[in-house]
C-alpha positions as CSV (number, residue, x, y, z in Angstrom):
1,X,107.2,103.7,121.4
2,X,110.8,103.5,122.9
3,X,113.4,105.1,120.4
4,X,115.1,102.1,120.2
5,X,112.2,100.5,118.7
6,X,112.1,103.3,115.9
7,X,115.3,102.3,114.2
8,X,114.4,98.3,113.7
9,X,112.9,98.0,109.9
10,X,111.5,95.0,108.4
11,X,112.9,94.2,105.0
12,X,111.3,92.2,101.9
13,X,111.9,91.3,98.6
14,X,109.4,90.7,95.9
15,X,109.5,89.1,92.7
16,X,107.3,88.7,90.1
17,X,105.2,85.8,90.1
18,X,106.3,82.8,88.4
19,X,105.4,82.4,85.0
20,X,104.1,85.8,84.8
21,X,106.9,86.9,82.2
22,X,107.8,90.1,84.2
23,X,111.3,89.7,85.5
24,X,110.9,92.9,88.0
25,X,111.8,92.4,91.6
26,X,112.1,94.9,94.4
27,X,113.7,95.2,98.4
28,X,111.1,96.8,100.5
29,X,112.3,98.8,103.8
30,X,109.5,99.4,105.9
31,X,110.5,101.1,109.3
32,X,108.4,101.8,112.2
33,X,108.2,105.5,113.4
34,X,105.2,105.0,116.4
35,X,101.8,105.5,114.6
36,X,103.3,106.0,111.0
37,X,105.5,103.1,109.1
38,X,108.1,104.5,106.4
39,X,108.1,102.3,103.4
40,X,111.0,102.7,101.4
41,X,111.5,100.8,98.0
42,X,114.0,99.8,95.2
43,X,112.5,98.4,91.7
44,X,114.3,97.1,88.7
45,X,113.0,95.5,85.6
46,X,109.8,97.5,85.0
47,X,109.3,99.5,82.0
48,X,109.5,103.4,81.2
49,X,106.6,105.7,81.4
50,X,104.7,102.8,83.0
51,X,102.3,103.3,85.8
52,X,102.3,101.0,89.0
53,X,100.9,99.7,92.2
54,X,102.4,98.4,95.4
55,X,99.3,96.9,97.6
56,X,99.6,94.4,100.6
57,X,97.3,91.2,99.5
58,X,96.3,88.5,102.0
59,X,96.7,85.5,99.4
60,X,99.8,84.8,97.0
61,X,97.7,83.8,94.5
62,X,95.1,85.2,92.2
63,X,92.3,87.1,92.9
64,X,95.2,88.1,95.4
65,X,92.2,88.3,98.3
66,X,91.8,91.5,99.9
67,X,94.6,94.6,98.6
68,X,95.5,97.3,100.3
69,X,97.3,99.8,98.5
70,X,100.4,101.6,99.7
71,X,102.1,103.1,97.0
72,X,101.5,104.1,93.4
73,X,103.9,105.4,91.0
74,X,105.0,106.1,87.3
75,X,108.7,104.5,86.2
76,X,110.9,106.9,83.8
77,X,114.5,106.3,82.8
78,X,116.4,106.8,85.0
79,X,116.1,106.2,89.4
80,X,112.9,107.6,90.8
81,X,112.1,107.5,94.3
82,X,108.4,107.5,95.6
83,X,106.9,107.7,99.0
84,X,104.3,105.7,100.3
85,X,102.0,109.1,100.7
86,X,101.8,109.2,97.2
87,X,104.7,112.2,96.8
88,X,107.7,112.0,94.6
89,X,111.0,112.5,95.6
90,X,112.5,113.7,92.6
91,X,116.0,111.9,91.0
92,X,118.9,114.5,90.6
93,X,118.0,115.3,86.7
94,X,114.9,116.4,87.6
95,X,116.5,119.4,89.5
């Protein structure tokens, strides 16, 4: 892959569904680095100590069709980052 190629990214944002009662929503940065994609996240509105899933669905709505998961991850106070590999990149309290 070119390096020019390397520093585009695709970015999303997800909500929560409507009339799900969950007011969480995220921005998604997933960048492209040849046979490996960096996906990058910011969350608000979940709750402490709670544990959660990012997965790729082919429908919008329930069942959701088929999931693929790319990240899981445990919210605290505080920011928390996480890496699609599973590993946590600790926030600076944690140091």
């Amino acid at each position: 892959m070119p390096l020019a190629n390397a520093g585009k990214a695709a970015h999303l944002t997800l909500i929560a569904p409507e009339g799900s009662g969950f007011s969480a929503h995220a921005t998604v940065s997933v960048n492209s680095l040849g046979s490996l994609d960096l996906l990058q996240m910011a969350v608000s509105g979940l709750k402490p100590g709670e544990m959660y899933r990012l997965s790729l669905v082919t429908d919008r709505t329930a069942p959701y069709g088929k999931k693929e998961e790319l990240a899981m991850f445990k919210t605290k106070s505080g920011w928390r980052a996480s890496r699609a590999d599973g590993r946590t990149i600790p926030s600076g309290s944690d140091f």
